[in-house]
Structure formats: structure tokens, C-alpha cells
C-alpha positions as CSV (number, residue, x, y, z in Angstrom):
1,X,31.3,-92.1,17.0
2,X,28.5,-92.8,14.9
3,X,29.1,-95.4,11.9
4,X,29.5,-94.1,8.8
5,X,25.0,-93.9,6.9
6,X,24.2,-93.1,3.5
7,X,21.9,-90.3,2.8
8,X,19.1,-91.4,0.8
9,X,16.3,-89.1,-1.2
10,X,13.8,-90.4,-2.6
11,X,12.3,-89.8,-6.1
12,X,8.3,-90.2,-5.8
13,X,5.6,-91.3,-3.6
14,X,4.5,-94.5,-5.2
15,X,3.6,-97.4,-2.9
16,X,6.1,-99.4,-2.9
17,X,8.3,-96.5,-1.7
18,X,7.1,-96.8,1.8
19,X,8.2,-100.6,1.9
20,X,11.5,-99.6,1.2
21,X,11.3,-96.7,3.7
22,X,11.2,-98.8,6.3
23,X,13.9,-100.9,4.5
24,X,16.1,-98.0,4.2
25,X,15.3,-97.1,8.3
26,X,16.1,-100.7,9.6
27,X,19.3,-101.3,7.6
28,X,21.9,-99.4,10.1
29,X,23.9,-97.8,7.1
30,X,21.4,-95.3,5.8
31,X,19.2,-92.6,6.9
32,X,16.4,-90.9,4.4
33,X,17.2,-87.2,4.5
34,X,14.3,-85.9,1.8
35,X,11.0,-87.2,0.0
36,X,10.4,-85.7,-3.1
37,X,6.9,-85.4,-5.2
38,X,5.3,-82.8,-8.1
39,X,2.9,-82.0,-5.3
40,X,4.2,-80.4,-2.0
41,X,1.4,-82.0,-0.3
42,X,1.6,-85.2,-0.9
43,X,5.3,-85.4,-0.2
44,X,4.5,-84.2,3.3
45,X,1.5,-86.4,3.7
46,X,4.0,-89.4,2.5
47,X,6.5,-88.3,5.0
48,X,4.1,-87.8,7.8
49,X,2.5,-91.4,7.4
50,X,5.9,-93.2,7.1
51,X,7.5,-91.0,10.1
52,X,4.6,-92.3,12.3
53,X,5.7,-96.0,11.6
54,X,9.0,-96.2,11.4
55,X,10.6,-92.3,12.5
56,X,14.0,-91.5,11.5
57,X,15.9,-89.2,14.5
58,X,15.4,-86.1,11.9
59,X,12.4,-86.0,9.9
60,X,12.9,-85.9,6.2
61,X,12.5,-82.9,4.0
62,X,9.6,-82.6,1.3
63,X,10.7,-81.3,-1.6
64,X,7.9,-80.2,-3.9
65,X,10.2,-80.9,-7.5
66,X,12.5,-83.6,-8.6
67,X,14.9,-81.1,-9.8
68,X,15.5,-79.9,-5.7
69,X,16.0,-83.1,-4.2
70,X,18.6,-83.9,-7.1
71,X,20.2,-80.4,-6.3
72,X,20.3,-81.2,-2.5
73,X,24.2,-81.4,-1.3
74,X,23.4,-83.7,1.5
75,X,21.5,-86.9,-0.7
76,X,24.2,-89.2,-1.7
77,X,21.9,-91.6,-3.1
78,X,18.4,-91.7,-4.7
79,X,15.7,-94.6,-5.2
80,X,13.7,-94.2,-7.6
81,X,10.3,-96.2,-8.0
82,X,8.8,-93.5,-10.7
83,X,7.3,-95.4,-14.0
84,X,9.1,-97.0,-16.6
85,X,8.6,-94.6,-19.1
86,X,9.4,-92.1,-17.1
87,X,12.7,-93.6,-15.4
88,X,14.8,-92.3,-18.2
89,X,15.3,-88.8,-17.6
90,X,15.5,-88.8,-14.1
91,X,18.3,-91.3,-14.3
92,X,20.1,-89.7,-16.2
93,X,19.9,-86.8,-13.8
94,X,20.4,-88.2,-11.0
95,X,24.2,-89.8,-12.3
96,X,24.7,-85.9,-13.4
97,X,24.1,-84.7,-10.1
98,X,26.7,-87.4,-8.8
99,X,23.8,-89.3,-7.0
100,X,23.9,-93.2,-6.6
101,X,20.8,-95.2,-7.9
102,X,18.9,-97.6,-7.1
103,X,16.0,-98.1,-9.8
104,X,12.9,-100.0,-9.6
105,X,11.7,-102.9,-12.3
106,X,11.9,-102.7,-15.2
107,X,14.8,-100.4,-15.3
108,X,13.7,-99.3,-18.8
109,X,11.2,-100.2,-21.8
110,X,13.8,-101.5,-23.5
111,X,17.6,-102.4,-23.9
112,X,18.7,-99.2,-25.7
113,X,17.0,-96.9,-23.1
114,X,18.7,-98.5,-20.4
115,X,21.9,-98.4,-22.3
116,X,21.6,-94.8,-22.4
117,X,20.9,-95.0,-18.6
118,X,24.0,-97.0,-17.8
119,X,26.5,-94.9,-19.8
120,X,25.5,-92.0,-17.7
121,X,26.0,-94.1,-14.4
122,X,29.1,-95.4,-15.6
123,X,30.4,-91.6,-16.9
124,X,29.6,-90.1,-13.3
125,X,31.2,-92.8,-11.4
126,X,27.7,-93.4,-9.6
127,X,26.6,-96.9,-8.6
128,X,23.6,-98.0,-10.5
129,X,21.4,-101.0,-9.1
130,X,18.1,-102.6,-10.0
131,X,15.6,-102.9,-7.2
132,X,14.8,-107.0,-7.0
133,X,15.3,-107.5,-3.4
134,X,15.3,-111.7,-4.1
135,X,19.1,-111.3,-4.8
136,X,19.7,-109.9,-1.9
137,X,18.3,-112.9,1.0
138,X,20.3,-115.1,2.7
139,X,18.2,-118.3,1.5
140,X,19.5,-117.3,-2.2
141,X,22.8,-118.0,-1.2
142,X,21.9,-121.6,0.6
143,X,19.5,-122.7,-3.0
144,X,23.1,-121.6,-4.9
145,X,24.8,-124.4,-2.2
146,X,22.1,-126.7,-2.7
147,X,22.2,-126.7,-6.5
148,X,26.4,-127.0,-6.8
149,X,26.6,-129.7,-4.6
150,X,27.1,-133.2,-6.1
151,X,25.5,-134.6,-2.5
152,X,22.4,-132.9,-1.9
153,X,20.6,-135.2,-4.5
154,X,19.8,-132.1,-7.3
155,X,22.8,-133.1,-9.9
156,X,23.4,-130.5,-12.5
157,X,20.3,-128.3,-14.0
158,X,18.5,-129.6,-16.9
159,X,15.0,-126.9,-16.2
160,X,14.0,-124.3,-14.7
161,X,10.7,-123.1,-14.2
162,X,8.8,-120.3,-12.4
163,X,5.8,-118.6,-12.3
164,X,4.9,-114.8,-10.5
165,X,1.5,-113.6,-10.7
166,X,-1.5,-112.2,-9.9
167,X,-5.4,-111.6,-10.2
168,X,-5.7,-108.1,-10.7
169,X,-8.7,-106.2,-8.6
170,X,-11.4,-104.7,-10.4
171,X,-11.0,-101.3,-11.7
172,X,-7.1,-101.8,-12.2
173,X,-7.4,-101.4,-16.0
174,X,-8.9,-98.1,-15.8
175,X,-6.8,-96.7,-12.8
176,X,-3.3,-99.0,-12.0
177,X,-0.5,-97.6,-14.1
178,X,0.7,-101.1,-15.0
179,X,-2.1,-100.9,-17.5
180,X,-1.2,-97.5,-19.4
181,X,1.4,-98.1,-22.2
182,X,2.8,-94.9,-21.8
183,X,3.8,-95.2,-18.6
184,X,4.1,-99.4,-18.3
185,X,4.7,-100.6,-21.6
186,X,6.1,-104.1,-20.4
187,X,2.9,-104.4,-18.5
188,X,3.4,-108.0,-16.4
189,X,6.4,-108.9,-18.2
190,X,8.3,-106.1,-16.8
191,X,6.5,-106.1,-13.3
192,X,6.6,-109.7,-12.9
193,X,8.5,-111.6,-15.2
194,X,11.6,-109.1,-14.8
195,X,11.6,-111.3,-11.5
196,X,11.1,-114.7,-13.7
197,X,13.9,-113.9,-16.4
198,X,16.9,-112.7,-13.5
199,X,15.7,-115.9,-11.7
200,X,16.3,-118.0,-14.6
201,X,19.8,-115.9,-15.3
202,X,20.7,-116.2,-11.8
203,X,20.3,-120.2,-12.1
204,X,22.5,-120.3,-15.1
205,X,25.3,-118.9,-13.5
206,X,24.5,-115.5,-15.1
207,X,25.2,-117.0,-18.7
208,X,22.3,-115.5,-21.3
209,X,20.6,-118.1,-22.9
210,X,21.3,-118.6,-26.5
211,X,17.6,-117.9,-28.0
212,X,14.2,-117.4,-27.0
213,X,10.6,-117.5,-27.3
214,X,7.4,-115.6,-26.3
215,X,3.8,-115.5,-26.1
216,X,1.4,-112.7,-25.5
217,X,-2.0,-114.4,-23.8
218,X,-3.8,-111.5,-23.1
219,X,-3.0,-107.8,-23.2
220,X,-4.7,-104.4,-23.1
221,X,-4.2,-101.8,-25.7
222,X,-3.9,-98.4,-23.6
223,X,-3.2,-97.3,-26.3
224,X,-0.9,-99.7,-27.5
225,X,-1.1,-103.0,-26.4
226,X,0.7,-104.1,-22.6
227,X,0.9,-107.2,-21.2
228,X,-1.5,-108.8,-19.5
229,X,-0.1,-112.7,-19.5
230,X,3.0,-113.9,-21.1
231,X,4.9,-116.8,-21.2
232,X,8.2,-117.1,-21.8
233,X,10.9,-119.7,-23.4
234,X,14.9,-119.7,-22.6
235,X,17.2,-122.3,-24.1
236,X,20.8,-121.9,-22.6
237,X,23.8,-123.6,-24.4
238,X,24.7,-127.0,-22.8
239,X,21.0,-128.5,-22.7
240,X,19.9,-126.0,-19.9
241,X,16.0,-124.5,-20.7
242,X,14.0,-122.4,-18.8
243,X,10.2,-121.4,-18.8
244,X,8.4,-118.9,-17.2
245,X,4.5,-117.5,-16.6
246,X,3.5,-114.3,-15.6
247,X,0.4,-112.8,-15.0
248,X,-2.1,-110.2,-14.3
249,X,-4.9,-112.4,-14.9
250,X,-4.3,-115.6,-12.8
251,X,-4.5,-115.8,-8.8
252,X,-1.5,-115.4,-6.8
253,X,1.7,-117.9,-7.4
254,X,5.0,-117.2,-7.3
255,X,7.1,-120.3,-6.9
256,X,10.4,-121.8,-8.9
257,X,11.5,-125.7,-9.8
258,X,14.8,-126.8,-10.6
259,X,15.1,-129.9,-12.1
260,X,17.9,-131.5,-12.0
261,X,19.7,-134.9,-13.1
262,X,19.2,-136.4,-9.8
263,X,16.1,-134.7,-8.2
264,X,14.7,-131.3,-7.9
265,X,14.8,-128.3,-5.4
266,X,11.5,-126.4,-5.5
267,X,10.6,-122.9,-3.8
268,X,7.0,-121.5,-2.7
269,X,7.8,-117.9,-2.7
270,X,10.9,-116.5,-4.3
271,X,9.9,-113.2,-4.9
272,X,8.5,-112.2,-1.5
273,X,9.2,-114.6,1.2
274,X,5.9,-115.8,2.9
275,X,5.6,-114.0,6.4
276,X,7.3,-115.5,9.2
277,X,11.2,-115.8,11.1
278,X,11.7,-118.2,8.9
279,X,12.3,-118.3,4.8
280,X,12.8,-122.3,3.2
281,X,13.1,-124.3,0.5
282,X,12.9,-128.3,-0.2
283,X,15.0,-130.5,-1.9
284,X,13.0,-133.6,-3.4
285,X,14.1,-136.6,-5.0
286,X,12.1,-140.1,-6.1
287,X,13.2,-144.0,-5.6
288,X,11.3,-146.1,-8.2
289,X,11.2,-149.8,-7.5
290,X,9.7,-152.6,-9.2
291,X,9.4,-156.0,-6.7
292,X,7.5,-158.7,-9.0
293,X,3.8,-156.8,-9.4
294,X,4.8,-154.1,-7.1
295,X,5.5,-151.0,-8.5
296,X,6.6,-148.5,-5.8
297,X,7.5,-144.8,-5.9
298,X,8.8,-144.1,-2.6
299,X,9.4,-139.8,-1.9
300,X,12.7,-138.2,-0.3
301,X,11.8,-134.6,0.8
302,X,14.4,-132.5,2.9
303,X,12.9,-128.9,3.6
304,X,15.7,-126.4,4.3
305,X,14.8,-123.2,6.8
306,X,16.9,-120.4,6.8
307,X,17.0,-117.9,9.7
308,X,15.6,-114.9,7.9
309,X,12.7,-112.6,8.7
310,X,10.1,-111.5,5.9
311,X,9.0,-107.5,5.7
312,X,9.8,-105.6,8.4
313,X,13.0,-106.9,10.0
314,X,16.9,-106.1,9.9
315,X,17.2,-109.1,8.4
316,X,14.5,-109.2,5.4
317,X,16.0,-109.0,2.0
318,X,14.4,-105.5,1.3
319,X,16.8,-104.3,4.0
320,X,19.5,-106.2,2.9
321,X,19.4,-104.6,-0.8
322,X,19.4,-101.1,1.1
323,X,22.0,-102.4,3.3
324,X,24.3,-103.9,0.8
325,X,23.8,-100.4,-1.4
326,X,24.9,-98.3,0.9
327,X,28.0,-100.7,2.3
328,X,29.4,-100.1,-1.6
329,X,28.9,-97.2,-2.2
330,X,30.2,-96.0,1.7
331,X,33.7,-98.6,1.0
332,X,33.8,-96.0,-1.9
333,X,34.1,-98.7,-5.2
334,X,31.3,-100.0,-7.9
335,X,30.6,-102.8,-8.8
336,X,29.9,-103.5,-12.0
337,X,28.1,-106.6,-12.0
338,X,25.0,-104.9,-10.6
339,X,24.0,-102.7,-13.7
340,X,25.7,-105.7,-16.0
341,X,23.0,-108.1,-14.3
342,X,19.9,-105.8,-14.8
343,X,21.3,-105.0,-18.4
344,X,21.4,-108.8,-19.2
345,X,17.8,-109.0,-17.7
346,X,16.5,-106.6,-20.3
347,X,18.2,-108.0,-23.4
348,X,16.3,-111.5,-22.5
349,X,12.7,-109.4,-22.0
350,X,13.7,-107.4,-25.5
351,X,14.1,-110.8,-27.1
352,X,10.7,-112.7,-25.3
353,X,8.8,-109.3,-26.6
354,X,10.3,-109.4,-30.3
355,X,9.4,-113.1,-30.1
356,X,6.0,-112.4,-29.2
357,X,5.5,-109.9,-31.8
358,X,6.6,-112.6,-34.7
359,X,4.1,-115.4,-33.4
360,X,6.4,-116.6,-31.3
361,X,9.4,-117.5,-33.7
362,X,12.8,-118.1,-31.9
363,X,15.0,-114.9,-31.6
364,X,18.5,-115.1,-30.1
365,X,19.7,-112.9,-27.8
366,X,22.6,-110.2,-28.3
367,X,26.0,-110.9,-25.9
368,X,25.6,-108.3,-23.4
């Protein structure tokens, strides 16, 4: 007999839709049964190109409206990477036609919005998740090891800090929608530093920090202003502080420190692993000794590999998201900590925005 799959539709063509394809195909427990798009054509054009790469056993359906694939008895589950501002709606849909969701980031331009989204979820007993595939690697896991152990030379968290960004090409101000306020309002605070605040969240044991502060460095009004650069401030009770750059301005980065009482544990690429079999991070530390006149600094670095593939594999953390979805929602319970975690992301961007918009004045943060 053939194991139990999830059948997955997916809302829109966008192109990070076809990563996720192949996500969806290599995970084991799901199968993509329809594609849907406001053109017929480009639906079947986005089928045909991701069918040639990775083929599922029965080719997908093209739908040529939203509103079919949602009325489609055989989807279970739906992904959608559609806009921000445009996430709403189908949402809400989707958890009234009884479909499980996962949603790209941001989930929503803002807190309230994505409440609305998440009383839906929770009112059709449909899963809800948020799509950051980071959560969802095995090196995550060992860092989280590293970090609550007294031995590995880290000692408890005093700072966090991380950075995601990227230069934008030419032309992307005119054409990419991460520049049009009514479609991305949060600009690179919502496409990249979404990844910076859950990072920071994640390292604090999922405890929201107590205040914050922002700063818009650059934006473009489209018509109303979206970020271009931000930085960000969170100060968590018990001495804990994070900080955090993002960017569409700067080249690409997208590491994270942790600074610790006893040393640090630093990462190179925590939002996409760099390609390879491989994924790592390092554990650093410092012995300061003073002999007479000589001062000497002498380095400890241990560099952790974990056995896990980047894009395209069964064992990249794209297809572990999709994998880990489906395994839920097929062992027929929620879990709640899912929309709770993209919730608490969203109340800590709300509160770096509001921040921003007052010069940069400290604003706390509600409790979730």
C-alpha cells in the first residue's frame, strides 16, 4: 500500500512557488494535485516547466481562478506565495473551504490583519503555518544544543545579532513587487527581516522582547513609503538584546552571532544554507593572557557540520517544512505553536515600524 500524501494546490505562480514545488515533490508525504493562476495560460506554462524538472506520477491540473482550486474536493492543503496585501482574502478562503495553509512572509501587513487570518484558521479547524523554511533544518536543532549547553563554551545569551540582505538589480524599483506599497508594504522588513525578528524570537526561547526600536534608512514611496533598509532594536527582559539589519540596498549577507557569557556561536547563512551536503556553524571562544610584556590573544574555534543537503534534496529544510506540514496535518491534530510563532513575529515588526514612524522612540510590544 501506498503511504498515506497530502494533496497540495497551489495558489499563484510567483517564483518562489517553483522552489517549493520541488520541495513539495521530494518530501514523500505530499503530491501537488492543481496549480492555480488569473491566467489559464500561465498556470499551464508554470506546470509545464516544473513537470519537466521534477514530474509528479499525475500531472497537476491548471485552474484558471483561485476560487476553483479552493472548490476542488481533492486539495487538502494550499500554499500560498500571493502578496501581502493580497494574502488576506484568500486566507480566509481557503480555512472556509476546510483547506490547510501554509503562507508565505509576511503573513500579513500587520498584526490585526493576521489576527483576522488566524481566527478563521482556528474557526475551521485548518492548520495555518508561515513559510520560513530555517525552522525547519536539522542544524537549527544542533545551534539550540550548542547554546543550552553549559560545556560548549557559549554560557547564557547576552546578544544577538543578524543581518539578511541584498543589492537589489536595476530596474527592481519600477517592476519587483517588493517595491509597490500596495502589494508589499513592509518592503525588506517583511521580506527579510521577518527572517531577522523569528531568528531573534527563536533565540529567546520564543519569549517577546519587552520593547523596541526602529529605523527607516532608506525607502521608496510607491505610493506610500516601503522599506528599503531598516534596522532594528529588541531588548528582552533578563539583559537579553537583539539587533538586526536588513536590506535591499546592501550586497548579499545573511549571517547571525550569538554572544554569549563565555564565547560566541556564529552562522554564515541562516536563512538559505550555502550549497553543498553539508550545512555548519562555529563555536568561537578567546584566551587572553598577559606574560610580563606579552600580551596574547590566543583563538578557540570548533566548526560544527551537520549532514544536511541545501536546495534540492530530501533532506533540505524547504522539504522538511513541506514534510513536517503534511505529517500534522495527515496524524490529523494542529498545532498551535505554528500560527502563535508567526503571530508573535508580526507584533515585534508592528512595533520596529511604529518605532520607526516616531523617530525611533522605544515602543513596547503587546503579550501575544
Amino acid at each position: 500500500m501506498n503511504p498515506p500524501s497530502l494533496r497540495w494546490g497551489i495558489l499563484g505562480t510567483a517564483a518562489i512557488a517553483r522552489r517549493n514545488w520541488l520541495a513539495i515533490r521530494l518530501s514523500g508525504n505530499g503530491t501537488i494535485v492543481a496549480v492555480a493562476s488569473r491566467d489559464l495560460a500561465r498556470a499551464r506554462d508554470f506546470i509545464a516547466g516544473c513537470q519537466a524538472e521534477a514530474p509528479f506520477a499525475t500531472r497537476p491540473r491548471a485552474f484558471g481562478s483561485y476560487e476553483e482550486l479552493l472548490a476542488a474536493p481533492d486539495v487538502d492543503a494550499i500554499y500560498i506565495p500571493l502578496p501581502t496585501g493580497l494574502r488576506q482574502e484568500w486566507v480566509v478562503r481557503a480555512a472556509e473551504a476546510g483547506k490547510h495553509i501554509v503562507c508565505e512572509k509576511p503573513c500579513a501587513p500587520n498584526a490585526a490583519v493576521l489576527g483576522v487570518m488566524l481566527a478563521a484558521c482556528r474557526e475551521h479547524r485548518v492548520q495555518f503555518m508561515d513559510g520560513v523554511m530555517f525552522r525547519h533544518n536539522d542544524r537549527l536543532a544542533r545551534m539550540r544544543a550548542a547554546l543550552d549547553d553549559p560545556g560548549a563554551g557559549v554560557g547564557p545569551l547576552r546578544r544577538v545579532e543578524s543581518a539578511f540582505s541584498f543589492r537589489a538589480p536595476e530596474g527592481f524599483l519600477d517592476r519587483d513587487i517588493r517595491a509597490q506599497s500596495t502589494l508589499e508594504p513592509l518592503g525588506c522588513l517583511g521580506d527579510l527581516g521577518w527572517y531577522c525578528i523569528q531568528l531573534s524570537l527563536w533565540a529567546a526561547g520564543w519569549r517577546l522582547p519587552v520593547a523596541v526600536t526602529g529605523r527607516m534608512l532608506a525607502s521608496h514611496h510607491s505610493p506610500a513609503p516601503v522599506p528599503m533598509e531598516f534596522s532594528g532594536e529588541l531588548r528582552f527582559a533578563g539583559g537579553l538584546s537583539a539587533g538586526f539589519f536588513c536590506s535591499f540596498l546592501a550586497g548579499h549577507q545573511q549571517w547571525a552571532h550569538f554572544s554569549g557569557e563565555q564565547g560566541r556561536l556564529l552562522v554564515d547563512d541562516f536563512v538559505l544554507p550555502y550549497a553543498g551536503e553539508q550545512t555548519t556553524f562555529e563555536l568561537r571562544g578567546a584566551e587572553f593572557r598577559i606574560t610580563g610584556c606579552d600580551f596574547h590573544m590566543e583563538p578557540h574555534v570548533r566548526r560544527i557540520t551537520v549532514a544536511e543537503h541545501g536546495h534540492g534534496h530530501a533532506t533540505a529544510q524547504e522539504t522538511n517544512l513541506f514534510r513536517h506540514f503534511a505529517a500534522q496535518v495527515l496524524g490529523g491534530g494542529l498545532d498551535d505553536s505554528w500560527p502563535a510563532l508567526a503571530r508573535q513575529t508580526q507584533l515585534v515588526l508592528d512595533a520596529c515600524l511604529a518605532s520607526a514612524a516616531a523617530d525611533g522612540c522605544s515602543v513596547p510590544v503587546p503579550v501575544a
